[in-house]
N, C-alpha and C positions, 0 to 999 in steps of 0.2 A: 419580467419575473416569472421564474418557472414557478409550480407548487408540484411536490412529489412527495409520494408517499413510499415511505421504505418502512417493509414487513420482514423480521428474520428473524426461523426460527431452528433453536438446534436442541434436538432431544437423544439424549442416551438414553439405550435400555438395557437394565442386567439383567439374568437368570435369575437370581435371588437378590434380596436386599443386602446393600453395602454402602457404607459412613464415607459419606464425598468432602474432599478436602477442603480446602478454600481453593476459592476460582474467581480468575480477575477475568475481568471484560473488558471489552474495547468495539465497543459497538453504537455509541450516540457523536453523530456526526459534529467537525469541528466547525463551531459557530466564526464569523469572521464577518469584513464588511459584503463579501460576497456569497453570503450563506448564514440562513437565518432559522432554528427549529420554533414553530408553530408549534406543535405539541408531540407529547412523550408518552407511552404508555409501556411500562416494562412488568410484566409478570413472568415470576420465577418459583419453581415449587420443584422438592419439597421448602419444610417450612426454613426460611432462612434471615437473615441480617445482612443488609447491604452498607457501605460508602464508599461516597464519592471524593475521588480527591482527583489532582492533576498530578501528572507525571512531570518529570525534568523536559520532555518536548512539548508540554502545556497538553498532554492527550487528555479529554473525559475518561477516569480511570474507575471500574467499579470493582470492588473487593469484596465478593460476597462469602462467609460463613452459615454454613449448614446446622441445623438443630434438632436434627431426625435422618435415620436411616430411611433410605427409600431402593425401590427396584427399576427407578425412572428418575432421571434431571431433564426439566422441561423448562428451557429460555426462551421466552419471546419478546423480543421488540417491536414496537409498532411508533415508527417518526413522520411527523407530515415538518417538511421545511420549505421554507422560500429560498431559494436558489436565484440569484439576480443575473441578469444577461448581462454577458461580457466577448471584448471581440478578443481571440486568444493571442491572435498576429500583432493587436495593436495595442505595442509595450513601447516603453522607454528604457533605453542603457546608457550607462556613464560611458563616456566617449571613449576613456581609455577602454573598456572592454566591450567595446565593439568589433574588437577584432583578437584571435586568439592566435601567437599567447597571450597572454597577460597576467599580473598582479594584482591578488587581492589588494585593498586599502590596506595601510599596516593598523588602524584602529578596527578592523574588522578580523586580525588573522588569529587571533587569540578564540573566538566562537568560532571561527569555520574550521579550526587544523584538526578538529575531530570526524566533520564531514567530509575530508580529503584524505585521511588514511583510510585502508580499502580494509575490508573484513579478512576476505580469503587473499591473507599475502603471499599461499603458498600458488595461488595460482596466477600472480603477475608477470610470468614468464609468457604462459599462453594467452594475456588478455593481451598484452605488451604485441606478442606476432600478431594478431587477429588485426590490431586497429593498426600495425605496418603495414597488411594486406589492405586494408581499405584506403589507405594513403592518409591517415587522418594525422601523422607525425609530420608529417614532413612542409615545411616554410608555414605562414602564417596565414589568416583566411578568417572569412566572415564568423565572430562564434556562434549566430544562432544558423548559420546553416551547418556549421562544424556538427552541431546535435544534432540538428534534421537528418544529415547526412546518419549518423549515429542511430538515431529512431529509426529510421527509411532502412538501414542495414539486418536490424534484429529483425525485423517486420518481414521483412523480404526473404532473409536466408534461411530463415526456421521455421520448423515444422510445431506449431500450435499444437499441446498432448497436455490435457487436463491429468490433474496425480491429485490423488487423495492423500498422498502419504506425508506429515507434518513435514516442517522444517521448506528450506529451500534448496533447489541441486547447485552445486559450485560451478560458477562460470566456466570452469575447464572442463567441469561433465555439462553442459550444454552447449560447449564450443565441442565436446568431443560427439555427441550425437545427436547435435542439430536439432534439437527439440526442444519444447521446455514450458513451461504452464506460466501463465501471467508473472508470478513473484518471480520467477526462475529468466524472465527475461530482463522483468524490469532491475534485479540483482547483477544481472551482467551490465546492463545500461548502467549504473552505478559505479561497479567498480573500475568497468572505462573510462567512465567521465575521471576518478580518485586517479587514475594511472596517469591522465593527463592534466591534472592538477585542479582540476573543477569541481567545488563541494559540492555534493548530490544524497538526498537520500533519499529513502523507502518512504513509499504512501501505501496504505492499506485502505478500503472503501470499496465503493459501489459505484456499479454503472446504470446509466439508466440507458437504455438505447430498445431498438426495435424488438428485439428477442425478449427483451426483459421484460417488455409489456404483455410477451403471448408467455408469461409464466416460468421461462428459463434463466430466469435470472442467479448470479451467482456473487460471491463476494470477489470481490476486484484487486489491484497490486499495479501501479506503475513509481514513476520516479521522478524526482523534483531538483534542478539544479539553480544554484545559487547564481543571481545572475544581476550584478550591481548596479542600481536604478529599476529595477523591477522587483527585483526579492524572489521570491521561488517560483519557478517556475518548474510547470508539470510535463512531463515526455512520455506517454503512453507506448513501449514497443510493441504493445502486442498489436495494436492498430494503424500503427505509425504516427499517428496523431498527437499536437500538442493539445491539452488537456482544458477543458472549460466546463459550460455548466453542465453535461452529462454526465460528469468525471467528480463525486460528492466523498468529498478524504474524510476516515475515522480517526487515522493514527499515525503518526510520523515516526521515525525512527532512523537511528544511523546504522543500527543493524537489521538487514535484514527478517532474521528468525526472532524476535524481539517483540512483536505486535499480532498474532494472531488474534480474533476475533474472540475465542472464547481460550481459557487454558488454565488447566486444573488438574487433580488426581482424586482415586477413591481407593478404600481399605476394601478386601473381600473376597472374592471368588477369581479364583486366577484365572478368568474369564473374557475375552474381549467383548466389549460391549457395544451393541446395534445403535449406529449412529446414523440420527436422520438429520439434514439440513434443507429447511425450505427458505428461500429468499426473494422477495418480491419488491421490483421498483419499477410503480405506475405514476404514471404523470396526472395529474389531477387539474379539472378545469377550472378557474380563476374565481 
C-alpha cells in the first residue's frame, strides 16, 4: 500500500474586483477498492458555499457559489490517500473477448453504446486511415495486445507539447501535427478504440512518478477501455504504459472536454486573468 499525498493549487488574479460565477470542481480522487482518501482539507476563498453531490459517472462533484466580490479565486486541495498495490498485467477476461473482434454481452450493450460512439464524428475518416496504417483492421488478434499495440503507437509517433489552452485538440489535428498534450493523446486513444468498436473513456487525475516528487508535477489525462471480466481498464499513451498505482483517476467521462479540474466564469473587467497552478504528488512513508 502506497500513501501519497496530493496538493493542488489554482489561483486567478484580476486587475480589479469581479462577481465569480458558480464553479464546479473535480478534484478529490475516486474512492474504490483500490484507492482509499485518508484525509481532506479543501480551502477556498473568497467567502463562498459549497456541495457535494455525484455526477451520472459516480464523479466527487463540488458546486461552489460565491458571496462577495473579490480580485483573487484561490482553490486549494490537500488529499493524503492509500492507494493499494496491484499487478497491472494480471487481469482476467471472459474467453469470448480474449481476442478481438468481439461482442459486447447483449445485457451490457444498453450502458456501453454511449462509450462506443466517438465524440469527434467529423474526424472518423482520419482515425479510420491511421489505424489502417498500423494494421490494427485487418483479421483477428490478441485484444489486449490490440491496445498495447494502440498505447505503444501514440507513445512512439508523437511529439509530447504541453498547451495551456482549455478544451482538447481533435484527433485529426494531432494526427495532422503529430503532437499533442496528455488529454490530446489520450482523446485519440478513445476515439480509435469507438472506431473499432471498443467502449473507452476519458480519465482526468494525477500522476505520481519521479518528476512529481522534485516539484513538477501536473494534472494528468489517459484512457480506460471496457474490457469484460476485468472492467476498466487504464491505457496511458503518453507513457505507453498500462495504468496502476502511480496513475490516481479524479473524473471519468465519455467526453473528453467534460471534466476539467476546475471550470467557472466571472462578471467584470474584460480582462484576462493571471492563472497560477501549483500541483504536488509526494509519496509519503507508511
Amino acid at each position: 500500500m502506497k500513501r501519497i499525498k496530493i496538493k493542488h493549487l489554482t489561483e486567478y488574479v484580476f486587475s480589479s474586483p469581479v462577481t465569480l460565477q458558480q464553479h464546479r470542481l473535480l478534484i478529490r480522487p475516486r474512492e474504490g477498492h483500490d484507492l482509499r482518501i485518508e484525509s481532506s482539507i479543501l480551502n477556498i476563498s473568497p467567502a463562498y458555499q459549497i456541495r457535494w453531490s455525484r455526477d451520472v459517472f459516480d464523479n466527487s462533484l463540488a458546486t461552489v457559489n460565491f458571496s462577495q466580490a473579490s480580485d483573487k479565486l484561490t482553490i486549494a486541495s490537500e488529499v493524503v490517500i492509500q492507494h493499494y498495490e496491484e499487478a497491472p498485467l494480471d487481469f482476467w477476461m471472459e474467453s469470448y473477448a480474449v481476442n478481438y473482434p468481439f461482442s459486447y454481452a447483449e445485457a451490457e450493450w444498453a450502458d456501453l453504446a454511449a462509450f462506443q460512439r466517438p465524440v469527434f464524428v467529423q474526424d472518423e475518416p482520419q482515425v479510420n486511415q491511421w489505424l489502417q496504417q498500423l494494421g490494427l483492421l485487418n483479421g483477428q488478434r490478441n485484444t489486449f495486445e490490440l491496445l498495447t499495440t494502440l498505447n505503444q503507437a501514440i507513445y512512439t509517433q508523437f511529439r509530447y507539447q504541453a498547451r495551456e489552452a482549455a478544451g482538447v485538440q481533435t484527433p485529426a489535428t494531432t494526427l495532422q501535427y503529430g503532437s499533442g498534450s496528455c488529454r490530446d493523446y489520450a482523446t485519440l486513444f478513445i476515439e480509435a478504440c469507438r472506431k473499432m468498436g471498443l467502449a473507452s473513456r476519458f480519465v482526468s487525475g494525477y500522476l505520481h512518478a519521479p518528476a512529481t516528487e522534485a516539484g513538477n508535477a501536473t494534472t494528468h489525462a489517459w484512457a480506460e477501455v471496457y474490457l469484460p471480466g476485468t472492467g476498466w481498464k487504464g491505457f496511458d499513451p503518453t507513457s505507453g504504459l498500462v495504468t496502476g498505482t502511480h496513475h490516481i483517476a479524479v473524473a471519468v467521462s465519455r467526453n473528453p472536454e467534460a471534466v476539467p479540474p476546475v471550470a467557472g466564469s466571472f462578471i467584470g473587467p474584460n480582462v484576462k486573468p493571471i492563472l497560477r497552478v501549483d500541483v504536488q504528488v509526494n509519496l509519503l512513508t507508511a
